[in-house]
C-alpha positions, 0 to 999 in steps of 0.5 A: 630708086625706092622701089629697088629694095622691094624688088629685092624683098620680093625675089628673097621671099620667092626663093624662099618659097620656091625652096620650101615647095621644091624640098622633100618631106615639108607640107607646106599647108603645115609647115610641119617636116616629116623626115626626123634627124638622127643624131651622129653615133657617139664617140664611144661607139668606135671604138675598135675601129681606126683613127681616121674612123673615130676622127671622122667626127669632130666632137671624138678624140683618139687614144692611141695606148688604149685604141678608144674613141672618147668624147672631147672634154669640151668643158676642158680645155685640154683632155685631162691625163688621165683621161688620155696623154696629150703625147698619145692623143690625136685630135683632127688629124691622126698624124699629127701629136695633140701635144706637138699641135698645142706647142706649134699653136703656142708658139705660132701665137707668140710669134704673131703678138711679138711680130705685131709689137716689132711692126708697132715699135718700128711704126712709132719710131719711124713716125717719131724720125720722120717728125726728128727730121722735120724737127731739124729740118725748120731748127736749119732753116731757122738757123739760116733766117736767123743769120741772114738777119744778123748780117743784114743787121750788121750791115745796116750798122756798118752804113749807118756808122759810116755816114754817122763818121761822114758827118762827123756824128758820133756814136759816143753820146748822143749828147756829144754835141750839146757838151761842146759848144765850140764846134 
């Protein structure tokens, strides 16, 4: 059983290796890669073109009165007006208004919290009728024990008063006998 994590070592550190050999431009005496990357084209440097075309970056926001690409404010969390309306900006998807999305995202949102409050309440106050159940549940039961236990008290009482009358004891006084010598 020990030695399956250092199998498992051993084939990780063999992928990487044969990945870093089979890779294009990376020597692997130095480690060093030949190819550099080249950054995306700015959002700016489309503009001119179509939306889909300025879209196609994620970082790039379309005005639709101007026709310019813009970079997204992303230090912002909305574009400002007068850097484009939200009614005429497109973000994502050209077909779909920047200020329709953030009122659809809104409201979705306010739908999941208030959802998550019903389904939280409804929770608590099934909890809380489930326990009002068992609450009257043993008050009935209880109840039940409680009257059987006066009857069979009562019925003690009443065979307890008859022998008492059967003998001539009386409940009166416990004394009764020693006031009256005569009997």
């Amino acid at each position: 059983m020990s030695f399956i994590p250092v199998v498992l070592l051993l084939f990780a550190l063999s992928s990487t290796l044969a990945e870093n050999a089979t890779t294009p431009g990376i020597n692997l005496t130095t480690q060093t890669t030949t190819q550099t990357t080249t950054p995306p084209p700015s959002c700016e440097s489309k503009n001119g073109t179509s939306c889909e075309e300025c879209l196609s970056n994620v970082n790039c926001l379309w005005c639709i009165p101007t026709k310019r690409c813009l970079t997204y404010p992303a230090k912002s969390i909305l574009p400002p007006h007068s850097l484009c309306p939200l009614s005429d900006a497109r973000w994502g998807l050209c077909t779909i208004n920047f200020q329709i999305l953030i009122i659809t995202l809104s409201v979705a949102g306010a739908l999941l919290i208030i959802g998550f409050f019903i389904c939280l309440f409804c929770c608590c106050k099934c909890e809380n009728i489930g326990s009002s159940r068992f609450e009257s549940k043993m008050n009935r039961k209880a109840d039940k024990r409680k009257t059987k236990q006066e009857d069979r008290t009562a019925e003690l009482k009443t065979r307890h008063d008859e022998i008492r009358q059967k003998y001539g004891l009386s409940r009166a006084s416990p004394y009764a006998r020693f006031e009256n010598p005569n009997e």
